[in-house]
C-alpha positions in Angstrom: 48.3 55.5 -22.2 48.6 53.9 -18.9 46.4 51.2 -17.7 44.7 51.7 -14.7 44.3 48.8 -12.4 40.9 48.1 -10.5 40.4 48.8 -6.7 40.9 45.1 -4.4 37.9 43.8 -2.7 37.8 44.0 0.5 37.4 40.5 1.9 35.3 40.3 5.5 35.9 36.7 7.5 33.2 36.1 10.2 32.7 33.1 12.5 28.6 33.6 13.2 26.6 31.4 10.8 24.2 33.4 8.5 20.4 33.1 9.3 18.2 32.6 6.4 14.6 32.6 6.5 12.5 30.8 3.9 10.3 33.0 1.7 6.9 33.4 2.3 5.9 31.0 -0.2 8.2 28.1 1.0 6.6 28.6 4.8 4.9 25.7 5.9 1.6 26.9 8.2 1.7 24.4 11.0 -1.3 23.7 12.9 -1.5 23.1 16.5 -1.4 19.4 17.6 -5.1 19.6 19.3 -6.5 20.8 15.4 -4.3 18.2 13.7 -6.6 15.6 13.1 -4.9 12.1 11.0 -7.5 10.9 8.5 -7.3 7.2 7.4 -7.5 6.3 3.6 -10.4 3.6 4.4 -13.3 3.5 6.5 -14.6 0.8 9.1 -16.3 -0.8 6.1 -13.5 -0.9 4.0 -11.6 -2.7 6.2 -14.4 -5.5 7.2 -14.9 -5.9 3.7 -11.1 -6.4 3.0 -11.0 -8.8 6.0 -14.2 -10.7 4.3 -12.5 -10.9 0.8 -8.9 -12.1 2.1 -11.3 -15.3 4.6 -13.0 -16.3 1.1 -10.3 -16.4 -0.7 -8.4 -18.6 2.1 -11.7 -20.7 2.2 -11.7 -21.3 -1.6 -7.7 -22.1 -1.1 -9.0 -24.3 1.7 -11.2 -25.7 -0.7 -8.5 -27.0 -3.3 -6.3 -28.6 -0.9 -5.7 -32.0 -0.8 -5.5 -34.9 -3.2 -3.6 -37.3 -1.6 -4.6 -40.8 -3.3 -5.4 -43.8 -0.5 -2.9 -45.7 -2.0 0.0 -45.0 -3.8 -0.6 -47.8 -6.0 -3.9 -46.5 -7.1 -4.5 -43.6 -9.5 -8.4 -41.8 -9.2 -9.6 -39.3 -11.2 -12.5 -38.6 -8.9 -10.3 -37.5 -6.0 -7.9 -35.1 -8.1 -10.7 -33.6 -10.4 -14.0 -33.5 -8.2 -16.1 -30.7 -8.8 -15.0 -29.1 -5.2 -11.6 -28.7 -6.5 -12.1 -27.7 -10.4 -15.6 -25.5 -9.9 -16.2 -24.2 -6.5 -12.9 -23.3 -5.2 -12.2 -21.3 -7.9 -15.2 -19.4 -8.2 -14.9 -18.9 -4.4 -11.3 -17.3 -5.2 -12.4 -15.1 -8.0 -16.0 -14.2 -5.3 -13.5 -13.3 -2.9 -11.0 -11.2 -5.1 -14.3 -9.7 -6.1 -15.0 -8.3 -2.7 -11.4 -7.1 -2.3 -11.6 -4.6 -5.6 -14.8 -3.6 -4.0 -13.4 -2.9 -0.4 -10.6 -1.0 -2.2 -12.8 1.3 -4.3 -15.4 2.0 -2.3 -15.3 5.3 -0.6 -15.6 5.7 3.0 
């Protein structure tokens, strides 16, 4: 019994680049620049409250500032742990982070 051997392929060399089209499902349907509207994630009043949650918490930092004795010499307690510093500031820091969850979650 004698083998046969199989027909060579015949092999084609071109130059031209091969076009391929996506499928239909990959196509992208583009609209036309005067439809394409860009949407922002927050509205006018998300923003104003941001901007009024970021001012109170700079006040209440503004708040906590300081400390600086009139003497070095001299150590007072009532300077370094006044109410201003210990009470308000904070709660005008936790008011204002407050207001920035609020601004974020709100919906426009």
């Amino acid at each position: 019994m004698s083998k046969s051997k199989p027909p060579k392929k015949k092999v084609v060399v071109t130059t031209e680049k091969k076009k391929v089209s996506p499928t239909t499902s990959r196509r992208r349907t583009t609209l036309p620049e005067s439809s394409r509207k860009e949407e922002l994630e927050f509205g006018r009043q998300n923003y104003l409250l941001m901007g009024a949650g970021a001012l109170l918490i700079a006040i209440g930092l503004f708040l906590m500032a300081g400390g600086a004795m009139p003497s070095p010499d001299v150590w007072d307690d009532s300077i370094i742990y006044s109410t201003r510093r210990t009470l308000i500031a904070p709660m005008v820091i936790l008011a204002g982070l407050v207001v920035e969850i609020v601004a974020i979650f709100k919906r426009a």
